[in-house]
C-alpha positions in Angstrom: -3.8 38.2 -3.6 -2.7 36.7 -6.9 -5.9 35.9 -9.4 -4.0 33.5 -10.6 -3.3 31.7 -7.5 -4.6 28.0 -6.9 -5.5 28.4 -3.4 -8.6 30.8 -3.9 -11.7 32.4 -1.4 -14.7 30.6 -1.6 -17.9 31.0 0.5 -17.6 28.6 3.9 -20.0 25.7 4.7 -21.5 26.5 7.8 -20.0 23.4 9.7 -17.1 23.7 11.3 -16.7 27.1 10.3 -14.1 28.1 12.9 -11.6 25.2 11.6 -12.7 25.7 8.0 -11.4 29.7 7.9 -8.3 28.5 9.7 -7.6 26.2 7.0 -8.1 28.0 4.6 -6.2 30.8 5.5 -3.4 27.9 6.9 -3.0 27.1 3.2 -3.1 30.4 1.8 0.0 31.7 3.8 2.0 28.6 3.3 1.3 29.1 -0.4 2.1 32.8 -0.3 -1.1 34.0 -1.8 -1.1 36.7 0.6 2.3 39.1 0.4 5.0 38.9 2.6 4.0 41.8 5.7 0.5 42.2 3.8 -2.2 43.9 6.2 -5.3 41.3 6.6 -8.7 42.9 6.9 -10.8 41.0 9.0 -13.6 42.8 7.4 -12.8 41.4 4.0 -11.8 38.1 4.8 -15.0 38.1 6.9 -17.4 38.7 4.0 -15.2 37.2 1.3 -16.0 33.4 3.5 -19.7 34.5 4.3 -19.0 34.2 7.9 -19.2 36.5 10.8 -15.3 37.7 12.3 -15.4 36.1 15.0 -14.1 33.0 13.2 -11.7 34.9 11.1 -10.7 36.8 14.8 -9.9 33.3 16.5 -7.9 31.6 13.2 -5.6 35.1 13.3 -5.3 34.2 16.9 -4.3 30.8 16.1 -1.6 31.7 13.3 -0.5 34.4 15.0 0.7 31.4 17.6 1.9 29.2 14.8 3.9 32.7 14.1 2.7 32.8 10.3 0.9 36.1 11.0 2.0 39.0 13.2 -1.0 40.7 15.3 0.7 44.6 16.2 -2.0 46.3 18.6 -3.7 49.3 17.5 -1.8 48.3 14.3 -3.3 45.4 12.3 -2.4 42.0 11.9 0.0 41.7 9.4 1.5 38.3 7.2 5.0 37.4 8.8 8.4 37.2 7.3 10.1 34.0 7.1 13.7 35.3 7.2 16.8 33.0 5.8 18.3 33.1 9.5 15.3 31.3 10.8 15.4 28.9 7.8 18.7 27.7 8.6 17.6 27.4 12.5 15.0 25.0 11.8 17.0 22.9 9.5 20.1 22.9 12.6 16.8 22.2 15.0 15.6 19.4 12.8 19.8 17.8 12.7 19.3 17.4 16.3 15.8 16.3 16.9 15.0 13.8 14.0 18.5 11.7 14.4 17.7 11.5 18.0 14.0 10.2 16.8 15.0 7.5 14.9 17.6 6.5 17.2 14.5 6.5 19.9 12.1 4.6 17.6 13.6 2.3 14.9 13.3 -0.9 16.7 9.7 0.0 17.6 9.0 0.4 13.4 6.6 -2.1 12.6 7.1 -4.0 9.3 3.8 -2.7 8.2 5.1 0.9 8.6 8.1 -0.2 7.0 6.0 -1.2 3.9 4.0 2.3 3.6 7.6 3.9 3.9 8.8 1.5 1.0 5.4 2.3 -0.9 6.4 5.8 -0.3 9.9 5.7 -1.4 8.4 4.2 -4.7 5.3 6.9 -5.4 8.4 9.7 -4.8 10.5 7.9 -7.5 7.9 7.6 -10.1 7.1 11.8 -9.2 10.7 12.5 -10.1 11.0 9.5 -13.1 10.8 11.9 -16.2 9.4 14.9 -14.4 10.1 18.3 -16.6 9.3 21.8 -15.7 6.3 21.5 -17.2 5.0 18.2 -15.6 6.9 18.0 -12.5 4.4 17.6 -9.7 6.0 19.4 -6.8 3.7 19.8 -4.1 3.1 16.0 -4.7 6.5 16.0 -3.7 6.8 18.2 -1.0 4.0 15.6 0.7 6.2 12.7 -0.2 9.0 14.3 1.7 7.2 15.4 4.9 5.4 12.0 5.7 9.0 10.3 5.0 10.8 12.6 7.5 7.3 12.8 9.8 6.8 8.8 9.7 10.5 8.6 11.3 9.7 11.8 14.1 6.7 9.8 14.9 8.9 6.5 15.5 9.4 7.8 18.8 6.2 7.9 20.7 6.9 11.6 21.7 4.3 13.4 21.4 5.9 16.8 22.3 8.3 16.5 20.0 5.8 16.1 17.3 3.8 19.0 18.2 7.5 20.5 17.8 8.0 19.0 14.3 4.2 20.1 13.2 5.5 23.6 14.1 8.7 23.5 12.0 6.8 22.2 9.2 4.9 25.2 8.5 8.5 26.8 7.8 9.3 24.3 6.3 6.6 24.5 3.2 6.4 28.0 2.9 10.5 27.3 2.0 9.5 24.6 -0.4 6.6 27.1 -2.2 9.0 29.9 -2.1 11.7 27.3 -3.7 10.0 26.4 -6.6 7.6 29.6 -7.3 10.9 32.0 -7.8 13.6 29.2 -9.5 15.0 30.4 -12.3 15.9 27.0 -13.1 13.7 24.3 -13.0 15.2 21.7 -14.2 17.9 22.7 -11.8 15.2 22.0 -9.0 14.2 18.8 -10.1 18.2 17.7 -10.2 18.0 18.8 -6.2 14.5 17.2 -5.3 16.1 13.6 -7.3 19.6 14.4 -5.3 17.0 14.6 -2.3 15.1 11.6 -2.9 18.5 9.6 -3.4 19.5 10.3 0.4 16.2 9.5 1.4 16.7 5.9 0.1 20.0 5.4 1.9 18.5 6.5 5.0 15.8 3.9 4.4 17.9 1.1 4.1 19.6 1.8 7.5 16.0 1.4 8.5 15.0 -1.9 7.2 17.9 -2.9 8.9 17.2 -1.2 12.2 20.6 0.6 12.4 19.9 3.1 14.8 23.3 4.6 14.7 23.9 4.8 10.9 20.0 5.8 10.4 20.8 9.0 12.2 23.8 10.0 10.9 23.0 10.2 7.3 19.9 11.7 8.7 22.2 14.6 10.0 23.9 14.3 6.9 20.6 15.1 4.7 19.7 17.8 6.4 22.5 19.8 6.9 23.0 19.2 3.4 19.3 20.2 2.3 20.2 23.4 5.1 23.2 24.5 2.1 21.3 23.6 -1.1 17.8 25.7 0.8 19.8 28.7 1.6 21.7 29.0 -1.9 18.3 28.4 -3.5 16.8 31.1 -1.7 18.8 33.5 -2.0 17.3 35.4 -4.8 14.7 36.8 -2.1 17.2 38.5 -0.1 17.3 38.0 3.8 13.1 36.7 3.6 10.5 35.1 2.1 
């Protein structure tokens, strides 16, 4: 683990403690504090929280579902790849799924929700609004571009395609982390994440209108185009992150 990591061990509150050693394991994979293919030690972990393995057992049996960790028998469970193919295949998966969702779901966006999505339009904007390598507040970010994108799955009242999104997600912000932890260029970044947040406010205006139609096809746009920026971006890890 890096000792310079934000995401860092601490001793768990015994409430809770089978969700709390899943979350905080949850969030250090998606940050990458552990390696890429690292060997977890139950044993460790275990003492490092203060809690029995048990816990630690069932939240490596719950990632290993989620596929962030990989549980070899007789072997050890090991951190999981996230390989540039599979990148690519969730941003072709999310091309089909989220256009169809807002086709499904914009009439039935209430103008309350179209106010948080206007509020969150703005909060993004005033991230990016003189952001510097230094300042720029990415994960802030990240979060602003997730509930916009999530806030137009949910649109749909489909609950098993949300579970699907949830499951992309994960992916998803390990790529963001990865992104911005290895660019050799941050200001380059932040010139991407402002091109991002630009498509992002033409999709909302098909919104406010309730154009279906044009609301999903600059959707497909967006993220086919986010699936060539990612993948050039990335490709200073070789074939996984």
């Amino acid at each position: 683990m890096n000792e310079n990591s934000k995401v860092q061990m601490e001793p768990i509150k015994h409430t809770r403690v089978g969700v709390q050693v899943y979350d905080v394991l949850k969030k250090m994979i998606l940050h990458r504090e552990f390696k890429i293919a690292q060997k977890l030690n139950i044993h460790d972990i275990a003492e490092q929280l203060q809690v029995s393995r048990s816990p630690v057992k069932d939240a490596f049996n719950r990632l290993a579902q989620e596929e962030l960790l990989e549980i070899k028998p007789n072997t050890g469970t090991f951190v999981k790849p996230l390989y540039l193919k599979e990148i690519g295949e969730v941003y072709d998966c999310r091309a089909v799924l989220e256009p169809w969702a807002a086709e499904q779901g914009i009439f039935s966006i209430s103008d309350d929700a179209i106010a948080d999505m206007d509020d969150l339009m703005e909060y993004g904007r005033k991230i990016l609004t003189g952001a510097s390598p230094e300042t720029f507040e990415f994960e802030q970010y990240i979060g602003v571009g997730y509930r916009f994108h999530q806030g137009i799955v949910q649109s749909a009242g489909n609950g098993k395609l949300m579970k699907v999104y949830r499951s992309l997600h994960a992916d998803m912000h390990i790529t963001r982390i990865s992104m911005t932890v290895e660019a050799k260029d941050l200001d380059k970044l932040i010139v991407s994440y402002k091109d991002v947040h630009k498509e992002h406010g033409k999709i909302f205006e098909k919104i406010k209108i309730r154009d279906a139609k044009g609301t999903g096809q600059l959707l497909q746009q967006h993220l086919l185009k986010e699936k060539v920026r990612t993948l050039e971006a990335l490709k200073v890890w070789g074939d996984s992150i």
